[in-house]
Each structure stands twice: as structure tokens, then as C-alpha cells.
C-alpha positions in Angstrom: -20.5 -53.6 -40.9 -19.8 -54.7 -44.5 -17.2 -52.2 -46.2 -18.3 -50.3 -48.2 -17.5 -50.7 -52.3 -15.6 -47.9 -54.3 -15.4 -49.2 -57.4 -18.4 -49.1 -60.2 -19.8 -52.2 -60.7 -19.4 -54.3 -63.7 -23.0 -53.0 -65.3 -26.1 -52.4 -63.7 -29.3 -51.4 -65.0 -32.3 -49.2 -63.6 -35.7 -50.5 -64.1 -39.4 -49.8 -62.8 -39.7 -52.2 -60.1 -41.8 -55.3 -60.8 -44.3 -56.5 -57.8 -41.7 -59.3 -57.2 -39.1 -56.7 -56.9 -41.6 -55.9 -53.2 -39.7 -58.6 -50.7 -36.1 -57.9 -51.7 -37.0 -54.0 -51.8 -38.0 -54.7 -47.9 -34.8 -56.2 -47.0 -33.1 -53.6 -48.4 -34.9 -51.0 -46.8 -35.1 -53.0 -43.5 -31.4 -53.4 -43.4 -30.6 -49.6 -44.4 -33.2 -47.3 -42.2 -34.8 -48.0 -38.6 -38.2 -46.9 -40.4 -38.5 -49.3 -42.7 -40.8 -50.2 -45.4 -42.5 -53.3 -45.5 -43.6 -55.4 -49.2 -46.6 -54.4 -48.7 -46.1 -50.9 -48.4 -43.2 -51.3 -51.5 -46.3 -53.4 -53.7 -48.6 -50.2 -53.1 -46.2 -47.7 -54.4 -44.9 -49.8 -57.4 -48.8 -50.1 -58.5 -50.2 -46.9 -57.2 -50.7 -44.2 -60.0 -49.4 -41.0 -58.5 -45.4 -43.3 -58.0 -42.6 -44.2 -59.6 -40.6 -47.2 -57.5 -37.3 -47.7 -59.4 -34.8 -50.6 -59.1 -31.0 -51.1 -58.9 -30.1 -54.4 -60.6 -26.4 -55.3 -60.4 -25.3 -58.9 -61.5 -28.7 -60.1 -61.7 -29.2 -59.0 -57.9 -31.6 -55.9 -56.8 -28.6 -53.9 -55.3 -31.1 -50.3 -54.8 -34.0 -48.5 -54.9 -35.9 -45.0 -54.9 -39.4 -44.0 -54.6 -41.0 -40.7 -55.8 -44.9 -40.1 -55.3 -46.1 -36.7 -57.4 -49.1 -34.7 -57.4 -49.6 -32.0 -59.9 -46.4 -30.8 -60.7 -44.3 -31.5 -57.1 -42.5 -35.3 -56.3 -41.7 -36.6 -53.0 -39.2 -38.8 -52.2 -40.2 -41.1 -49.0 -37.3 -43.8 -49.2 -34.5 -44.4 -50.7 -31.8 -47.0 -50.1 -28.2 -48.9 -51.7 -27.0 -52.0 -50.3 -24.6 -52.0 -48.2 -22.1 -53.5 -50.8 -23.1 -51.5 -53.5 -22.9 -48.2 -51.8 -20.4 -45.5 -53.6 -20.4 -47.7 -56.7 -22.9 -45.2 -59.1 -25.9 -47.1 -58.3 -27.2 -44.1 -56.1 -26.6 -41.4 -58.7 -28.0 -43.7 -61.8 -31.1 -44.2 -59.7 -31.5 -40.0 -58.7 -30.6 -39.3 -62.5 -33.6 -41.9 -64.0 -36.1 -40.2 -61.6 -35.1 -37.0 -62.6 -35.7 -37.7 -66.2 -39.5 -39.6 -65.4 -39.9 -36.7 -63.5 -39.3 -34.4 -66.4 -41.4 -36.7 -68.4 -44.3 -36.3 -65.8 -44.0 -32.2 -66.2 -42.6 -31.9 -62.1 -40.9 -29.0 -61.3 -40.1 -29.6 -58.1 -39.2 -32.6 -55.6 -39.2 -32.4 -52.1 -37.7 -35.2 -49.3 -36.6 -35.3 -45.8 -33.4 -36.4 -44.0 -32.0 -37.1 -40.7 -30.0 -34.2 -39.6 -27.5 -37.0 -38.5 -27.0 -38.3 -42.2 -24.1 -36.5 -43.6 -23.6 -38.7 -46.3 -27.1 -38.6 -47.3 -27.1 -35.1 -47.3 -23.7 -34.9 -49.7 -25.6 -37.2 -52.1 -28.5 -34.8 -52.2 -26.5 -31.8 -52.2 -24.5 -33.6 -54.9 -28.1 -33.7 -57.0 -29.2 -30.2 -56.5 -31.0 -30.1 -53.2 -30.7 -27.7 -51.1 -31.9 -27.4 -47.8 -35.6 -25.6 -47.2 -36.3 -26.0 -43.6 -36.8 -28.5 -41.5 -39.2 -30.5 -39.3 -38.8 -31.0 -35.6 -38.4 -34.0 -34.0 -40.0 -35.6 -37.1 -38.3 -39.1 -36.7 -38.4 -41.6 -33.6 -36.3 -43.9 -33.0 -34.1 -41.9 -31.7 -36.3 -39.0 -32.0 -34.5 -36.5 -34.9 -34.9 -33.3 -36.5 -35.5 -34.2 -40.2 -33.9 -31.6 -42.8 -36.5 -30.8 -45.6 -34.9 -30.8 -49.2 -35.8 -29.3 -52.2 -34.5 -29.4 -55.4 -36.1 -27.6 -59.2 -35.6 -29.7 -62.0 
């Protein structure tokens, strides 16, 4: 495992992700989560009309990302994901705070996601952002087969 980063990085910029953005999106979220999505599944998202796919560049590189799909005035947030190298640099935080101001834009009050029970540091980076815990699913994740904690936040 690559150690992780604790220092900000030089400068790094949030963007809407571009449909050539899709592949390196995949890698990211294969290397990150066993339920990964694949560029298909990222090219949907960044040209569906109810998401917002937002990427992480660092150093010319796509070091992040975060999905939201919304629906009246609720978002959900399916994935989410840092590279390894880039994790506990900011890049986390500046993506949650650029969501939360498109989904201000978009007039949501509320976003919703799940989380392994077994993710504490997801969790305190949630937490960190307002969510708090509103229930959860069982057995909602395979592979190994997880309880997924259901959080909500207002904004």
C-alpha cells in the first residue's frame, strides 16, 4: 500500500468531468472500492441530466472524483474516491464543498449516501461534512457482504 500524503498539494482545481475524464475515473474507482465503476458507467453519469460528476485535477493529473445524481430537491451520492497518493491532501473536502455549492445552485436540500459500516475514515470525512447517520441497510454490499450505513446531510 502506497502511504498516504499529509501535505496539501501544490494547487489543484475541481472541474465537471469531461467524457475523457471516464477511463482514468475507472481506475481510480477500480483501485479504491471492490464495487467499482466502470467508463461506461462514469460516461453516463457525466452526460446524464439529473448528475453532477466532478473531478480532482492535481499537477495536470485526475487525482479524485464524486458523483451526485438529484431528483427534485434530494442528491445521492453513489461513488466517491481520492487516489491513493492524494488522500488527506484537501482534494476530498474541495470536491464535498463544490458539490455542495452546485447542489445549492440546483435548489437540493438534502443529500443522501451509503457507507460500509467498516469505513471509519469515510465516515469521519462525512461526519466532517455534516452527515449524520439515518439508518442503515442490511447486508447491502457483497463482497464481503456489509451493512451499509445510510447518511444524510441538509444543506
Amino acid at each position: 500500500m502506497t502511504p498516504q500524503n499529509n501535505r496539501a498539494p501544490a494547487s489543484f482545481i475541481i472541474r465537471f468531468a469531461l467524457p475523457e475524464d471516464a477511463s482514468a475515473l475507472s481506475e481510480i474507482s477500480v483501485a479504491s472500492m471492490n464495487s467499482a465503476w466502470s467508463a461506461q458507467d462514469f460516461l453516463d453519469a457525466i452526460n446524464g441530466t439529473q448528475s453532477i460528476v466532478l473531478s480532482a485535477i492535481v499537477e495536470d493529473e485526475i487525482a479524485g472524483y464524486m458523483v451526485m445524481y438529484h431528483a427534485a430537491d434530494e442528491g445521492e451520492i453513489p461513488s466517491v474516491a481520492v487516489k491513493d497518493t492524494h488522500r488527506r491532501s484537501g482534494v476530498g473536502h474541495a470536491l464535498m464543498n463544490e458539490l455542495f455549492t452546485h447542489a445549492k445552485e440546483l435548489g437540493l436540500t438534502r443529500i443522501f449516501l451509503e457507507v460500509r459500516r467498516s469505513n471509519t475514515p469515510a465516515i469521519a470525512y462525512y461526519e466532517s461534512h455534516g452527515f449524520l447517520c439515518a439508518g442503515e441497510r442490511k447486508r447491502f454490499y457483497s463482497d464481503p457482504v456489509e451493512d451499509a450505513l445510510i447518511y444524510t446531510t441538509i444543506i
